[in-house]
N, C-alpha and C positions, 0 to 999 in steps of 0.2 A: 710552156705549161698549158696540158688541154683546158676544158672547160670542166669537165668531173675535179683536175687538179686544184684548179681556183676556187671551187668549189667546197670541196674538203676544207683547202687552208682559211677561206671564210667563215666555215662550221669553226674549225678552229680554235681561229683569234676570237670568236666569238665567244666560244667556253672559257677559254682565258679570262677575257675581258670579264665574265660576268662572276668567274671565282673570285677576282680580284676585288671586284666592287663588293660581291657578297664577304669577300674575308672585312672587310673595313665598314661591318655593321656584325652587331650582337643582340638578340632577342631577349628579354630580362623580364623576370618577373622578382618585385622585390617585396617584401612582409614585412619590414621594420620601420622606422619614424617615414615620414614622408622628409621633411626636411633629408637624413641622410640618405635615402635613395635618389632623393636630386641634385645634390650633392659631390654623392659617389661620383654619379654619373657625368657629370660636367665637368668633375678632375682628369677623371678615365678620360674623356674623350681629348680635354686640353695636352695632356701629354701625351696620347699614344695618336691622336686622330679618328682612331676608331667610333664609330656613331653608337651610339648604346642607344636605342629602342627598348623602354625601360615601362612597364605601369607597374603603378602600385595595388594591390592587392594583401585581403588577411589571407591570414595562409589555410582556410579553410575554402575559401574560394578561386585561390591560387591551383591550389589540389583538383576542385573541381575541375577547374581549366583543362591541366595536365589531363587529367582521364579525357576530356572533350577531345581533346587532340593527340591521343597514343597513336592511332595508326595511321596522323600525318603533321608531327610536333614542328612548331610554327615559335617553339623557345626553346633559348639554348642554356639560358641558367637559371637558379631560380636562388636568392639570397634572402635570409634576414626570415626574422619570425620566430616561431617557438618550432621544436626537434619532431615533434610527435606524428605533426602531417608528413614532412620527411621520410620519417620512417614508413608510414602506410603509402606514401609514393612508392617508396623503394623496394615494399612486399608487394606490390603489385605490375613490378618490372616497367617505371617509368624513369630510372634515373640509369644514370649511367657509374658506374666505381671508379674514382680517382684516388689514390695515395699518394699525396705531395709530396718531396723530396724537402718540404723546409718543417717537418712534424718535429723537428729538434726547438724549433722556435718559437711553438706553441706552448699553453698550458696544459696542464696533464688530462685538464675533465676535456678540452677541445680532443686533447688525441683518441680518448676514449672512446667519445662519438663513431672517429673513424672505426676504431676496431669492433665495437659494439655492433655498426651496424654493415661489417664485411665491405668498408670503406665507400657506400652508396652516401654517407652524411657527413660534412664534416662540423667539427663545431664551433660558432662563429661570434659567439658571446654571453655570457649568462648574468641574470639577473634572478632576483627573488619575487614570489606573490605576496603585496602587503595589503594596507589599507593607506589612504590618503584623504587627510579632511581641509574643509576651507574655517579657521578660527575664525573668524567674522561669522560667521554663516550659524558656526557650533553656538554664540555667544547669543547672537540675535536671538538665536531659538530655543537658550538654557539648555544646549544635549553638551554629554562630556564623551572628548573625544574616544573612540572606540581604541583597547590595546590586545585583544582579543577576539578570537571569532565566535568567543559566546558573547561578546558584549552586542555584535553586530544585532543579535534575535530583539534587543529590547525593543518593546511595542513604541516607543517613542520616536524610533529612527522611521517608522510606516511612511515608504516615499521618499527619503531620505540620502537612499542610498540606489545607485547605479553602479553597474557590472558590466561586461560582453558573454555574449550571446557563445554557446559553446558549438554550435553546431557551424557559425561561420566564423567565429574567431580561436587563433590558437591560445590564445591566453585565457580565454571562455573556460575551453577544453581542459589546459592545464589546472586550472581550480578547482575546477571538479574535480580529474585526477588527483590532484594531489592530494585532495578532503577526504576521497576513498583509500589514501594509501595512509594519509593521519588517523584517521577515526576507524576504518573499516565499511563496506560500502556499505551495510545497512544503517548505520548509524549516519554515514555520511549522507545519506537522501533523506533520510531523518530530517535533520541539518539543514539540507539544500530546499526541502517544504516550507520549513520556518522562518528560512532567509527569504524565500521568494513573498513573503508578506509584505517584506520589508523595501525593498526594489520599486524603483518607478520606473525604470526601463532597463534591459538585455537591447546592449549598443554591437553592429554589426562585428565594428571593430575594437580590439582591447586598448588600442590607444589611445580613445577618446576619454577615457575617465580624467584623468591628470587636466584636462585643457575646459571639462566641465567644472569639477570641484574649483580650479585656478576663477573660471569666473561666475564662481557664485551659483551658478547654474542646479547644482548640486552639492549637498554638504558632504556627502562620504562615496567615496571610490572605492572599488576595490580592484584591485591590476599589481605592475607590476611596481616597485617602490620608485628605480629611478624613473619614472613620468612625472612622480610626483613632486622630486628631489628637485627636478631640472625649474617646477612652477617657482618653487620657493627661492633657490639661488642665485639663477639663472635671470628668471622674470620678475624676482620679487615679490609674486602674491604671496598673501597669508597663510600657503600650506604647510602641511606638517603632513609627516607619514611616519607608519611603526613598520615594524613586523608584528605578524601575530604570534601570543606570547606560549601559544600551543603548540608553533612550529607551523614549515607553511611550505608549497609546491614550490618548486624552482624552473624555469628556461636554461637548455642549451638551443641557441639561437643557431638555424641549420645553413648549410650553403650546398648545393651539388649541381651535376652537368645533369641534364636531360639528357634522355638516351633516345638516338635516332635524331636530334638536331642538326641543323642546315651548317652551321657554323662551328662545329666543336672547337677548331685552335684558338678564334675568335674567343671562344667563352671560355677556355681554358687559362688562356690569359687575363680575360679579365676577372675571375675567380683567384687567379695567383695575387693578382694585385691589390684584390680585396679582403685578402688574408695578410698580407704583406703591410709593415708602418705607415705607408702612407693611406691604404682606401681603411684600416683600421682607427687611424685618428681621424678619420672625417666623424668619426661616429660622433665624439665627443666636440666636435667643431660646427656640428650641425646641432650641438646640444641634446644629442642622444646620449645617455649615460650609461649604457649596459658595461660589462664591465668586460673589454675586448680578449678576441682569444691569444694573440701576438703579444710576448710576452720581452719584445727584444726592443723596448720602451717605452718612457714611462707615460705612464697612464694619467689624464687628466684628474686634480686633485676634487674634482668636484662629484667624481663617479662614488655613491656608494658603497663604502664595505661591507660583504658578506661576510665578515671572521664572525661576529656576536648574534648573526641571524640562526634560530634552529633551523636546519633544512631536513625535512624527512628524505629517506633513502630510496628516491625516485629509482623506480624501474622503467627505463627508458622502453627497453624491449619489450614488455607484456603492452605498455599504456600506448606505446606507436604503433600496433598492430591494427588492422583496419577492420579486423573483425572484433576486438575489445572497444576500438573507439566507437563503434557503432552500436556496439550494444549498450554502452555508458548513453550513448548519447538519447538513443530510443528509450533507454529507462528516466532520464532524464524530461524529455518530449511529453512520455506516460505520467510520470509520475509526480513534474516539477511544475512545468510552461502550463499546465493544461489546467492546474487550479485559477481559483478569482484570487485577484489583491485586491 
């Protein structure tokens, strides 16, 4: 063998070498509890070996990310969250389309997702927007608990009440949408003026409501129910949650491959497995309650049911668009954030 020949076969082993290492690492960005994204990720790795390189992020700055790095993507999947920033990745050609081969083992609103959005989403769990309060906190301070979204407005909650922020949280997002697809949007920012009286803070993330009200911190939440569900069952605080009795936004919780990633089989795999019984009971083992899309067992009895909640008739496609979300959001900016409490 000359020396150009050794040469080559060096180049070689070395591409080899460094597929191999790069196939047994996956880049992750995850938007749902923190617990089930460290979770997921430490099962995945104990069975398959594969290293998950995982942050967590809401999924409005997850999205940021992605647009940071379209013309040189440095993640290979992105899981968990609300549908909507999904979808405005997906209209802006950052995901990649998969159509799994196991859509017979999902629920029908997951499958829907796929077809809804030309299979760039798939759908990964869904929950409702309620309220959540701390009864200690209600009692100290004579308020009666909220069962409606007019009761939220009462001048006596002033301070009271904490939400997430719509421009970095997808559940922010979703509230509002969903208040514009209940009421109609003029009445809805109506609405969203009178409640911002009421508010002592727009939290980055939507998660944090559930773990404020739980200690006191705050007496009324608004997010999504199972946060609240998990304080009361799970941890034992004094929570309590409704739905509101108006009817109220819902989550399809998204999952998809980035498009142009380092690792696609990598993430493709671990996206199967995340759909699949075992990284879908982690949800509820990490004490995430959403109510999973994997329908081929059974479901923790502690997950909230949707049958008796109103849900209005989310348009997934108008409200994931990225030029709707940004015009909610800047009318929002104008016309909400920018008054005094």
């Amino acid at each position: 063998m000359n020396t150009s020949d050794i040469l080559r076969a060096a180049v070689l082993a070395t591409s080899v070498l460094a597929g191999a290492v790069q196939a047994q690492t996956v880049n992750v960005i995850c938007s749902t509890d923190q617990g089930w994204c460290e979770l997921a990720a430490q099962e995945y790795t104990r069975a398959t070996g594969v290293k998950v390189l995982q942050t967590r992020k809401p999924t409005g700055e997850a999205l940021a990310q992605l647009r940071a790095e379209a013309a040189n993507p440095k993640t290979d999947l992105w899981w968990g969250g609300t549908g909507d920033p999904y979808y405005q990745a997906a209209e802006i050609g950052l995901l990649e389309a998969y159509r799994p081969d196991y859509l017979a083992d999902l629920h029908g609103w997951a499958v829907r997702q796929y077809a809804m959005s030309q299979n760039y989403v798939g759908g990964f769990y869904t929950s409702a927007i309620g309220f959540g309060w701390n009864e200690e906190v209600l009692k100290k301070k004579k308020l009666l608990a909220p069962r409606c979204w007019k009761d939220l407005l009462d001048p006596r909650y002033k301070g009271e009440i904490e939400t997430s922020h719509p421009a970095s949280s997808g559940t922010g997002y979703t509230i509002v949408a969903g208040l514009v697809q209940l009421m109609g949007e003029d009445q809805a920012f109506d609405y969203l003026k009178k409640l911002h009286r009421n508010i002592t803070q727009y939290t980055r993330s939507g998660t944090a409501q559930a773990r404020s009200v739980a200690k006191g911190e705050v007496a009324i939440g608004v997010s999504f129910i199972f946060g609240f569900e998990n304080e009361r069952v799970t941890n034992k605080f004094p929570v309590y949650s409704a739905a509101p009795c108006e009817g109220t936004g819902y989550e399809i919780g998204g999952i998809a491959l980035v498009k142009g990633s380092r690792n696609r089989e990598a993430a493709r795999h671990y996206y199967d497995w995340l759909m699949g019984p075992q990284g879908q009971q982690i949800g509820a083992r990490a004490n995430s309650l959403q109510v999973p899309a994997n329908k081929t067992f059974k479901p923790d009895p502690r997950i909230p049911a949707l049958d008796s909640v109103r849900l209005v008739k989310y348009d997934f496609e108008k409200y994931g668009k990225a030029s709707e979300r940004r015009r909610l959001l800047e009318r929002w900016t104008r016309e909400v954030e920018s008054l005094p409490r």
